[in-house]
C-alpha positions in Angstrom: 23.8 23.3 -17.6 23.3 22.1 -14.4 19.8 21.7 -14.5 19.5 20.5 -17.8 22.1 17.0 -16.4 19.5 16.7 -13.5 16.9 17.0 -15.9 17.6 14.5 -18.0 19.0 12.0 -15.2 15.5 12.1 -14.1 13.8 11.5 -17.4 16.3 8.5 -17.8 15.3 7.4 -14.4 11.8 7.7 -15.1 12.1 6.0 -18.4 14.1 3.1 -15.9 11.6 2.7 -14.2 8.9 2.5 -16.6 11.0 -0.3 -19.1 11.6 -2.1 -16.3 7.6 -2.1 -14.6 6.7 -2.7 -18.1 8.3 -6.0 -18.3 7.5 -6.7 -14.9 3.5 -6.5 -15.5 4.5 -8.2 -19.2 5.7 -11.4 -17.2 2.9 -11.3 -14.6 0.4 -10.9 -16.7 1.4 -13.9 -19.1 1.6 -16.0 -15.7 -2.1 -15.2 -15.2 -2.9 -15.8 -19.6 -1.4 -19.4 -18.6 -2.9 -20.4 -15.5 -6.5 -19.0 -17.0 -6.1 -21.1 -20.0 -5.5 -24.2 -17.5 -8.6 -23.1 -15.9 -10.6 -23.2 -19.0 -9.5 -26.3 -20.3 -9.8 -28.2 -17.2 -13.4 -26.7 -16.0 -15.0 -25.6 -19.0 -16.0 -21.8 -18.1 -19.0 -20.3 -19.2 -19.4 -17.2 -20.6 -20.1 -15.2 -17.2 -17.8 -17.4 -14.9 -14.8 -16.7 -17.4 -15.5 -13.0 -17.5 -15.3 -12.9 -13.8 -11.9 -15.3 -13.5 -10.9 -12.9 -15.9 -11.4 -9.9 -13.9 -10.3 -10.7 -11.0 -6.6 -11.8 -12.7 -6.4 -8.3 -14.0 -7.0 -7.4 -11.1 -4.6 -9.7 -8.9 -2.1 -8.3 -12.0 -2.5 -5.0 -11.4 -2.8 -5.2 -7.7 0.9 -4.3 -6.6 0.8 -1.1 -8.7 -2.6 -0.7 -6.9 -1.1 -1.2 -3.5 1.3 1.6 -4.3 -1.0 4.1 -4.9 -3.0 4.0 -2.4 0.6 4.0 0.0 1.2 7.4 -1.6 -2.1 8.6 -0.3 -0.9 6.6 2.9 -4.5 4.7 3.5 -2.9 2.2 5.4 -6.0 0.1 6.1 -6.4 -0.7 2.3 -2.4 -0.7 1.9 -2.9 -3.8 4.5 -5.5 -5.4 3.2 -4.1 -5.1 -0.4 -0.8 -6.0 0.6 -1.6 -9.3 2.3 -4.1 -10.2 -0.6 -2.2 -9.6 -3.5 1.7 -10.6 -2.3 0.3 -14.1 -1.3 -1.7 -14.5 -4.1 1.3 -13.8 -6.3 3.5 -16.3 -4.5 0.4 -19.1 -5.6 0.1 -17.8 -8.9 3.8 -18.3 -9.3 4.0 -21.3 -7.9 0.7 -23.1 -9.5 2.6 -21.7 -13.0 6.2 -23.6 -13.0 4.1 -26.9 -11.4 1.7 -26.9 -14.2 4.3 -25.5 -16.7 6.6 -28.8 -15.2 3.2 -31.6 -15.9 3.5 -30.0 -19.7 7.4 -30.5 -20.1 7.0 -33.9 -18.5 3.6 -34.6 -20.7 5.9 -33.7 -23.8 9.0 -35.8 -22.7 6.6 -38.8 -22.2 4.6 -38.1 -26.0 7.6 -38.2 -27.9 9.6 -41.1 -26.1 6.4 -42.9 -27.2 6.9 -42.1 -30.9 10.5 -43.0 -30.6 10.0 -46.5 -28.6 6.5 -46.9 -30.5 5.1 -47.0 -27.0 1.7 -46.2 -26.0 1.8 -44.8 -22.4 -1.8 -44.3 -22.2 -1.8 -45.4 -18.9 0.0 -42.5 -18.0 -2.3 -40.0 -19.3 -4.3 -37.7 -17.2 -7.1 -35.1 -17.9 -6.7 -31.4 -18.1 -9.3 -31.8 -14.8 -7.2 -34.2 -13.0 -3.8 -31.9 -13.7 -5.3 -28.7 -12.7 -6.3 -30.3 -9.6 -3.3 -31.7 -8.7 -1.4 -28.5 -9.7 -3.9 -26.9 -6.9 -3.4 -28.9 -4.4 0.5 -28.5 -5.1 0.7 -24.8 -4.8 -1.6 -24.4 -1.9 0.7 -27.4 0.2 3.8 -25.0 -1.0 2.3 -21.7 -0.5 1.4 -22.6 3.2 4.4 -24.1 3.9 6.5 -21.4 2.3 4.6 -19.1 4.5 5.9 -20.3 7.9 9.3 -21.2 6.5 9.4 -17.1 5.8 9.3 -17.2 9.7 11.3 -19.2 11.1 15.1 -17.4 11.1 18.2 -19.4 10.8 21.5 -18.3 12.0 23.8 -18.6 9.8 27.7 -19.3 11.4 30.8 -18.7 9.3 34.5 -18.4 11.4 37.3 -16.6 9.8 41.3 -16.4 11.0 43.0 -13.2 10.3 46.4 -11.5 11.6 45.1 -8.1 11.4 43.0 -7.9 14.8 44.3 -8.0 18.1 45.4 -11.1 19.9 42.7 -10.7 22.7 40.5 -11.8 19.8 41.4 -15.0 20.5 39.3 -18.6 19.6 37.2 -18.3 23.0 36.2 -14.6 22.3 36.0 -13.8 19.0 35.4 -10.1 17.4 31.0 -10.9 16.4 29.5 -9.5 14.1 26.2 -9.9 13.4 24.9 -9.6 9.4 21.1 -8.7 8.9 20.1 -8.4 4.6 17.0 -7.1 3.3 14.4 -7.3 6.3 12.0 -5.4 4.1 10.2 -3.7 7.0 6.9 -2.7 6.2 3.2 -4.2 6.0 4.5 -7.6 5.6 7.1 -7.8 7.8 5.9 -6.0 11.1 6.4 -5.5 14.8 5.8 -9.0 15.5 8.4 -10.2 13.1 10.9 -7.8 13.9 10.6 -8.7 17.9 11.2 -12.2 17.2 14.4 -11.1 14.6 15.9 -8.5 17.8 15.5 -11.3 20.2 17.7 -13.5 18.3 20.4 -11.0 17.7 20.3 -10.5 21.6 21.0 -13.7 22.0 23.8 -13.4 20.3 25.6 -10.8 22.3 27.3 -9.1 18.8 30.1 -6.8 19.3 29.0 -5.4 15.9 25.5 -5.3 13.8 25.7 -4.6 10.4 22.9 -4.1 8.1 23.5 -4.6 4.1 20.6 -3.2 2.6 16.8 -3.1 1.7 15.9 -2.5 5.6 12.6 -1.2 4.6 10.0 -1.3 2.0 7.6 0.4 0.3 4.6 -0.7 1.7 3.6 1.5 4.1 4.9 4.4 5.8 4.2 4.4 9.2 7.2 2.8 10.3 8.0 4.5 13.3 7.2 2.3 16.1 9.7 -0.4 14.4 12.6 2.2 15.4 12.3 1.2 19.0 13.1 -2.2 18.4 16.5 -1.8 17.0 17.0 1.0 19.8 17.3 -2.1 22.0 20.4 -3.3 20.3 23.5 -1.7 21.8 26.8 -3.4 20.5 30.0 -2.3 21.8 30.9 -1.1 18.2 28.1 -0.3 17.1 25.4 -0.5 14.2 25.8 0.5 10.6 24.0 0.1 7.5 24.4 0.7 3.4 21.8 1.4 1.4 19.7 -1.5 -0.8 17.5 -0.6 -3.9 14.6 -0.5 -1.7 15.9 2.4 0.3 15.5 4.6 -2.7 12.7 2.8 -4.3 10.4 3.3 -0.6 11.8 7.1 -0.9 16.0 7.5 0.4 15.0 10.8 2.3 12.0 8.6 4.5 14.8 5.3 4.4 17.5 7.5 6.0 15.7 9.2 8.3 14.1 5.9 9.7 17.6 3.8 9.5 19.3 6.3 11.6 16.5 7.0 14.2 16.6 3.1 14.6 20.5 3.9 15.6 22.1 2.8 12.5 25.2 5.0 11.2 24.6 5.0 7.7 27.8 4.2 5.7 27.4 6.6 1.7 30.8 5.9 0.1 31.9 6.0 3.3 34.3 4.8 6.2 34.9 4.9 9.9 37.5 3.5 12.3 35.9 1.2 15.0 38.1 1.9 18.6 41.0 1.2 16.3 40.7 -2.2 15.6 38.6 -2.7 12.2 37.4 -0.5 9.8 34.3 -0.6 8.1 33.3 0.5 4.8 30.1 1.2 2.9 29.2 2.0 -0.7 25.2 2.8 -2.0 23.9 0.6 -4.0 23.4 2.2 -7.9 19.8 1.7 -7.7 19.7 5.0 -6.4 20.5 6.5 -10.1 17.2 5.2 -11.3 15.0 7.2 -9.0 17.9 10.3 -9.5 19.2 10.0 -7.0 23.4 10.8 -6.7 25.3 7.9 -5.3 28.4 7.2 -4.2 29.6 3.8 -5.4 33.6 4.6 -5.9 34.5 1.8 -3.8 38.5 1.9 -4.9 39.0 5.7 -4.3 36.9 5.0 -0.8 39.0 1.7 0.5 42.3 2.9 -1.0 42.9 5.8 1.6 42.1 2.6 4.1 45.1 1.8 6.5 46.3 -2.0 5.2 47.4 -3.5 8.1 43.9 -3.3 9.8 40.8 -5.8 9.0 38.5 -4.0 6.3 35.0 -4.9 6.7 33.3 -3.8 3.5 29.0 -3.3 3.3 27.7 -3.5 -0.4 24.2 -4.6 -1.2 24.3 -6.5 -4.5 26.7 -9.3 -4.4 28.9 -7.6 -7.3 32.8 -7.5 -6.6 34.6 -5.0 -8.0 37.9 -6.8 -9.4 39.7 -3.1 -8.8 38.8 -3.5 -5.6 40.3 -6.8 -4.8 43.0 -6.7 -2.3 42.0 -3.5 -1.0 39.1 -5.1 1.9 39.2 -8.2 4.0 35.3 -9.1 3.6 32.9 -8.3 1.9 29.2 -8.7 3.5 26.0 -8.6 0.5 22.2 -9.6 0.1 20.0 -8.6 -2.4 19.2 -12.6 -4.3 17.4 -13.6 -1.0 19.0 -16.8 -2.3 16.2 -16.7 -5.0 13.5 -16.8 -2.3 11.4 -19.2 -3.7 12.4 -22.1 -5.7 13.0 -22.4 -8.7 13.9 -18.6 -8.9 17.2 -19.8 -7.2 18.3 -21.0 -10.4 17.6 -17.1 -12.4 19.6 -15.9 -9.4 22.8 -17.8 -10.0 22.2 -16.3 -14.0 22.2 -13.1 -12.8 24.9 -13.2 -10.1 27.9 -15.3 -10.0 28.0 -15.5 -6.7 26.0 -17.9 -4.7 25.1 -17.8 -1.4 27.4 -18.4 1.8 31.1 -17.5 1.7 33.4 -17.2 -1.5 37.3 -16.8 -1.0 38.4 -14.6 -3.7 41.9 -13.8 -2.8 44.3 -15.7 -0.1 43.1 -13.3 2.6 39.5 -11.6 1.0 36.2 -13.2 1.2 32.6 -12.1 0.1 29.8 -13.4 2.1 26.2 -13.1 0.5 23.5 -13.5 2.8 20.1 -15.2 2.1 18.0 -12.2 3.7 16.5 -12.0 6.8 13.2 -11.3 5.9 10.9 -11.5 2.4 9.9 -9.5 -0.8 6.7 -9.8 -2.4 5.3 -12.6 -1.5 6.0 -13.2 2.3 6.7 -16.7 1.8 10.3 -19.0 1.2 10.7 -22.4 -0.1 14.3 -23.8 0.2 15.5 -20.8 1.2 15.3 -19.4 4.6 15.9 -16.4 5.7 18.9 -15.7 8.5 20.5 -14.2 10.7 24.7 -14.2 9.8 27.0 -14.7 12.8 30.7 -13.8 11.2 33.3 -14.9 14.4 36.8 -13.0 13.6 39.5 -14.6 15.6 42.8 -13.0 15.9 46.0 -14.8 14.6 48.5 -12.5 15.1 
């Protein structure tokens, strides 16, 4: 009986996974139908030239499922290579789609106020040439400059008063703690990256760094010399992490191993006093039942065997409260939207999750913070979101 539950949690998995790939390549695929119809109407292909346009969009389309398998086969050079090609020419693709698709709207808007008004606006008319152009030059100005604001980390600051830590924790030496969200270590986000990320938290001088998911990614696997890095971190109460999506996507056995190597005590429906003046909680994230993975999400059973009249710090990846759950932890720390990344996702992300980014107070004396993320996903770029670092001061009112 046993095996038969496993077995068909893996097929539902698998068939997960596939539904939700399928819809994935759907959408991207439809991006590049669009943009190669622009193309055509603005240059005129011929024959060979549109076979080869063509082409190359099923291949930019396919690229990402491409990239994963050669990172199974771990041929890291072509993982690279791939990688970097096809994650920033995604990020243009997407871009160049909702520009052009904006032109149309507005072409529309300005067509039928001129039935309505009888108005010509002829002067406002521009060729499909002109429009593709423009919509070029658009995306390439935002792709570039989405690119370096990827890089540049912001600390975020948020201050919070609460009567269940220690006096000592007073206004001029507040309990720190120190929030990084879905880093997304891998070919993308490197070494060089992550030096500049542990210098900042240094700066910092946190008594506490937390991690709330998607710490690595799945492309590549030779992560090891990354773990170094955060072995340079030593705060007085320690690092702990949950685990994001991406942790079981990348492979939770490989996630783990490298997490806790890199000094991180990994929190799985799971709880731990620090020197007996906060606890801190952590739940998996339920991505982990697509890949068939177990879980442990029971947040109520885990934070209701928590003592009350100590702070409750609370790691969860996805920015989902659990109204059972309310009045049972202090704060809640989350990623996972990256704030929508790049605009105009930012607006699907507030469909999806009701929370936005920054704090929410959700009862007189519980709060949820949702970070913007720290590093990227896909394409390594951000446009009116950057990523950050969170600096959460506790001060002590009691």
């Amino acid at each position: 009986m046993a095996q038969d539950r496993n077995a068909n949690s893996a097929t539902g998995a698998s068939s997960t996974m596939v539904a939700m790939l399928s819809i994935f390549f759907l959408l991207y695929g439809g991006m590049h139908a669009y943009v190669f119809v622009k193309l055509e109407a603005a240059l005129g292909l011929a024959p060979v030239g549109g076979l080869a346009v063509a082409a190359w969009m099923a291949l930019m389309t396919l690229l990402p499922l491409i990239v994963w398998w050669l990172e199974q086969r771990q041929w890291h050079a072509l993982v690279w290579v791939g990688a970097w090609v096809g994650y920033i020419w995604m990020g243009f693709i997407f871009l160049f789609f909702w520009i052009a698709l904006a032109f149309d709207v507005l072409g529309l808007l300005a067509a039928y106020v001129g039935t309505v008004l009888h108005w010509n606006p002829g002067a406002l008319r521009f060729t499909d040439s002109s429009l593709f152009y423009a919509t070029t030059a658009l995306a390439l100005g935002a792709t570039v400059y989405g690119y370096f604001e990827a890089r540049v980390v912001r600390v975020e600051r948020i201050r919070l008063r609460t009567t269940k830590l220690p006096a000592a924790f007073g206004p001029s030496s507040p309990l720190k703690i120190v929030q990084i969200a879905d880093v997304h270590l891998g070919d993308l986000i490197g070494a060089r990256q992550l030096r500049r990320i542990v210098a900042q938290i240094q700066a910092l001088d946190a008594d506490l760094l937390v991690s709330t998911g998607d710490l690595v990614d799945g492309q590549g696997d030779h992560l090891d010399g990354l773990t170094r890095l955060f072995q340079e971190l030593h705060p007085r109460f320690g690092k702990f992490a949950v685990t994001g999506n991406h942790e079981f996507f990348v492979g939770a056995d490989r996630a783990l191993d490298f997490t806790a190597r890199a000094g991180f005590t990994v929190l799985r429906g799971e709880a731990a006093s620090l020197a007996g003046v906060l606890t801190i909680a952590g739940v998996d994230d339920p991505a982990g039942r697509w890949m068939g993975v177990p879980v442990r999400t029971d947040e109520k059973a885990l934070l209701s065997a928590l003592p009350r009249e100590r702070f409750t710090l609370l790691l969860k990846h996805q920015p989902v409260v659990d109204r059972n759950s309310l009045g049972l932890f202090d704060l809640q720390l989350s990623g996972h939207t990256h704030g929508g990344q790049i605009f105009p996702f930012g607006l699907l992300v507030r469909i999806a999750y009701r929370m936005r980014n920054g704090l929410t107070s959700l009862t007189p004396h519980g709060h949820l913070y949702v970070s913007r993320g720290t590093g990227t996903w896909g394409p390594p770029m951000r446009l009116g979101t950057p990523p950050e670092l969170t600096l959460i001061e506790l001060v002590g009112a009691g």
